[in-house]
C-alpha positions in Angstrom: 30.0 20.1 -37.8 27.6 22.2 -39.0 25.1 24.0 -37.0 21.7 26.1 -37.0 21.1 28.1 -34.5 17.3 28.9 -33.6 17.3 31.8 -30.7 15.2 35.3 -30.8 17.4 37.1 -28.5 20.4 38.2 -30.2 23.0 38.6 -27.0 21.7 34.5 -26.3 23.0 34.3 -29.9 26.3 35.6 -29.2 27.0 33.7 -26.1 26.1 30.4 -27.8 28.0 31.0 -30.9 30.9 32.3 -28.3 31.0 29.1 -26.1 30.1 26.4 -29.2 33.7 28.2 -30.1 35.5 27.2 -27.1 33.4 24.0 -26.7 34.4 22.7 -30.4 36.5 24.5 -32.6 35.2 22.5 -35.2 31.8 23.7 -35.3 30.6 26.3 -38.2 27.6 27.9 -37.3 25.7 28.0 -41.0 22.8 29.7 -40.1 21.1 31.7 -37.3 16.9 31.5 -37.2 14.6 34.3 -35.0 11.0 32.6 -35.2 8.7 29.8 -36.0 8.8 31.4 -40.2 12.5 32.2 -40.6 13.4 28.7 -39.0 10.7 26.9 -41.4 12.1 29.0 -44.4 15.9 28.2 -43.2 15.2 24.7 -43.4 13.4 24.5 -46.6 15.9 26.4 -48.3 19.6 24.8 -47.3 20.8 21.5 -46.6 20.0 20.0 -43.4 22.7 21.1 -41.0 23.9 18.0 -38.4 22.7 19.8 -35.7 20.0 22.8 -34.2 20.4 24.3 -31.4 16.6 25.4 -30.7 15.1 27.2 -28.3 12.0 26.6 -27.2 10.6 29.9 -26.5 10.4 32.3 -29.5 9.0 35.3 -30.2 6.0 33.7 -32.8 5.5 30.8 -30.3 7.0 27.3 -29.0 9.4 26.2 -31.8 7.7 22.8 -31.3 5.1 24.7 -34.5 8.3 24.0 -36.6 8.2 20.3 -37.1 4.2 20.4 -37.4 5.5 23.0 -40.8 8.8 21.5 -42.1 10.4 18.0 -41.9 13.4 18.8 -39.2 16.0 16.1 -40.3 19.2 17.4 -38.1 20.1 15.8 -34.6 17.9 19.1 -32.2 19.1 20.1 -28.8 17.0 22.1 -27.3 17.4 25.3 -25.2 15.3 26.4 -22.4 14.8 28.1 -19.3 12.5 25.4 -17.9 13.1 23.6 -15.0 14.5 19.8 -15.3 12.1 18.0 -13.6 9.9 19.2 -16.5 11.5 18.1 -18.9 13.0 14.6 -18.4 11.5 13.8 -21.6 14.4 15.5 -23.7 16.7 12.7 -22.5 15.8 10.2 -24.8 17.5 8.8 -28.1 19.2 11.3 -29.6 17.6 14.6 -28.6 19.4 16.8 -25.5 18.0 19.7 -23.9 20.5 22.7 -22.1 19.1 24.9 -19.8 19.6 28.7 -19.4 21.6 30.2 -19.0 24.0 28.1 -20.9 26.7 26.8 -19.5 29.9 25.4 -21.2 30.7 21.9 -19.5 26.8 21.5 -19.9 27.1 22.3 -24.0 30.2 20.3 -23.9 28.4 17.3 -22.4 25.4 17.5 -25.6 28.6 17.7 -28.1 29.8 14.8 -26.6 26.8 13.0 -26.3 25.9 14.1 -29.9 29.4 13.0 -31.2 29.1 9.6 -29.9 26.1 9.0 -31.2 27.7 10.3 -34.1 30.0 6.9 -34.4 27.4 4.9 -33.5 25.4 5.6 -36.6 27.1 7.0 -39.1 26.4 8.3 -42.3 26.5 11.9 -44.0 23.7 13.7 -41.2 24.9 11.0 -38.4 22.1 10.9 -35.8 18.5 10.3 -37.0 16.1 12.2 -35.6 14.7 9.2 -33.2 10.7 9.6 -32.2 11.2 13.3 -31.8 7.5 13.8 -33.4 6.3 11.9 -30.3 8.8 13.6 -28.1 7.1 17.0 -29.3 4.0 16.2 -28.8 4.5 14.4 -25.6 6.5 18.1 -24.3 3.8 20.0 -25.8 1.6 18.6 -23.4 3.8 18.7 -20.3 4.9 22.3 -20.9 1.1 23.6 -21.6 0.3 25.1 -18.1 -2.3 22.4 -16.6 -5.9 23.3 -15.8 -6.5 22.5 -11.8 -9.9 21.5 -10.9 -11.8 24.8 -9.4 -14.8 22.9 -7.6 -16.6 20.3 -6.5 -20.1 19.4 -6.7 -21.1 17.4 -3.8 -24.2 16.2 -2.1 -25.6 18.0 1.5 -28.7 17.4 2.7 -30.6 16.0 -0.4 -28.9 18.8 -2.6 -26.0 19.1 -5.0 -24.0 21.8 -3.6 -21.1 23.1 -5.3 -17.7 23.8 -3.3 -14.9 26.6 -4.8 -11.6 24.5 -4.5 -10.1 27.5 -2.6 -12.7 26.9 0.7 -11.1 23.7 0.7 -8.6 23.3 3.7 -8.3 19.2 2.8 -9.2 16.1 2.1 -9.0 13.0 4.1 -10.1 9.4 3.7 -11.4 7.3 6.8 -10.6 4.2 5.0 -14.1 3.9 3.5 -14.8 7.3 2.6 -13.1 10.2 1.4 -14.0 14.0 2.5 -13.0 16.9 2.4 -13.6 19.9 5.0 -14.0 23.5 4.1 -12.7 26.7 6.1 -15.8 26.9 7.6 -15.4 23.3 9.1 -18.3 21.8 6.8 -17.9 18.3 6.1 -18.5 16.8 2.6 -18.2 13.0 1.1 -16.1 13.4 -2.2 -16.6 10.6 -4.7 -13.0 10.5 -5.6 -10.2 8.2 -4.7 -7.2 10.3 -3.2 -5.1 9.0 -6.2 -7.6 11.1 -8.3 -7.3 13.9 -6.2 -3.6 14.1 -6.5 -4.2 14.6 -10.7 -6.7 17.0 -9.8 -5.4 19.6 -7.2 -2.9 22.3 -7.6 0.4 21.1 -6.3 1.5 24.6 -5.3 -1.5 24.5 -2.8 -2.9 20.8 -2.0 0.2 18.5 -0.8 -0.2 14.8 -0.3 1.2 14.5 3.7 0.1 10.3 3.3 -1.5 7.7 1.7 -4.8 9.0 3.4 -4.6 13.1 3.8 -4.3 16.1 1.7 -3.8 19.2 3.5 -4.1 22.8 1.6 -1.0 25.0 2.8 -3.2 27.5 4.8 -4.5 24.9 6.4 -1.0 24.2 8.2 -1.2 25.8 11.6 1.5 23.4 13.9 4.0 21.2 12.5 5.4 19.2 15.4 8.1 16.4 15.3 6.9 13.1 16.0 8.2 9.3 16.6 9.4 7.6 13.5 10.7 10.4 11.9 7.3 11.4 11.1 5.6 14.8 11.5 2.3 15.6 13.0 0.4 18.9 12.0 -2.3 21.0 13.5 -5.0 21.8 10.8 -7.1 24.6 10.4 -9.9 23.5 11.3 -9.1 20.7 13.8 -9.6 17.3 12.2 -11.1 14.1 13.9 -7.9 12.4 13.5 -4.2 12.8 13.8 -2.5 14.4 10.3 0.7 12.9 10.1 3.4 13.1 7.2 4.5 9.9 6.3 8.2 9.4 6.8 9.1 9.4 3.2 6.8 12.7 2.4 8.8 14.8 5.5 11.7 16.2 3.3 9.0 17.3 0.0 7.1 18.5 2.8 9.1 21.1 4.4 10.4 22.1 0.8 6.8 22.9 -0.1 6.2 24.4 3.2 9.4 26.2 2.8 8.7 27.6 -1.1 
């Protein structure tokens, strides 16, 4: 099996080519690629290895830029250091990801995975490349760091007033309307549903405690236990109804609370 390897830091080169020893001893390592132009000029000028080992982070940019320049026709496994919920995309035909650092039951897995398919296809290269221009350009979008609404432009007292998402301590919806109170205990109507909201807020800040609240976490001032298995908070400012979290939301909850 032959192998590229696309990595800018040259002790993360070591350690691959190190533990793709132990993992398979059949694995040559043909080639080893720095950036977005070495990897494109590797490609174009030797014969498609059956497998990259790319990471996604280089020193030029996101290797993703590499199959916009070069037709990649090798089976790609990506390596990152991004979290997994991120990047649940990568499991899909025949395109792995491994996370860093790497480990060796976890590259041993991608062989394995890789091999198999291997069989199931056939042929000189083995795996085609399945939808992996769509993959990119679907993990283009969920790695690009999202842009958070920063206001709101509401209507008080015959006026459009605009409101800085930060004085926003939540949202709430009385099951007609939906507003949203500021530190400074204003009141607004906000002419969004609260599944809208939930695309538009920060989740580091704004957590979803039920189908009808939306609490900011400085807005947390008492978190009580309450029947059901439920929990009922004490906002800042106090709120004209009780702010429960939903049974299913309590264990996200305190994990956000907790981060």
């Amino acid at each position: 099996m032959k192998v590229l390897i696309i990595e800018d830091e040259e002790l993360a080169v070591k350690k691959l080519q190190k533990t793709l020893c132990c993992v398979d001893s059949t694995a040559e390592v043909v080639g080893v690629a720095d950036s977005i132009r070495s990897s494109v000029n590797w490609l174009e000028s030797n014969p498609a290895p059956d497998l990259i080992l790319m990471d996604i982070e280089l020193a030029d940019g996101q290797s993703f830029e590499i199959f916009e320049k070069t037709e990649v026709k090798s089976t790609v496994i990506f390596t990152t250091s991004y979290d997994e919920f991120a990047l649940k995309a990568f499991k899909v035909n025949s395109v792995d990801y491994l996370l860093k650092p790497i480990q060796k039951e976890d590259l041993e897995a991608a062989l394995d995975k890789f091999k198999k398919m291997k069989n199931i296809y056939g042929g000189s290269n083995g795996v085609p490349a399945l939808n992996v221009d769509n993959l990119v350009k679907e993990l283009q979008l969920k790695l690009q760091p999202k842009e958070y609404r920063r206001r709101f432009l509401v209507k008080h007292a015959q006026k459009l007033v605009s409101i800085e998402v930060e004085d926003i301590a939540y949202f709430y919806s009385d099951g007609r309307l939906n507003f949203f109170k500021t530190n400074d205990n204003k009141k607004y109507v906000v002419d969004y549903t609260m599944d809208e909201l939930e695309e538009m807020l920060n989740p580091e800040i704004y957590f979803r405690i039920s189908r009808s609240f939306y609490v900011s976490i400085a807005s947390v001032d008492q978190i009580h236990d309450y029947f059901g298995n439920r929990l009922l908070l004490n906002l800042k400012p106090a709120v004209d109804k009780e702010a429960l979290v939903s049974r299913e939301k309590v264990t996200d909850f305190k994990k956000w609370m907790g981060k």
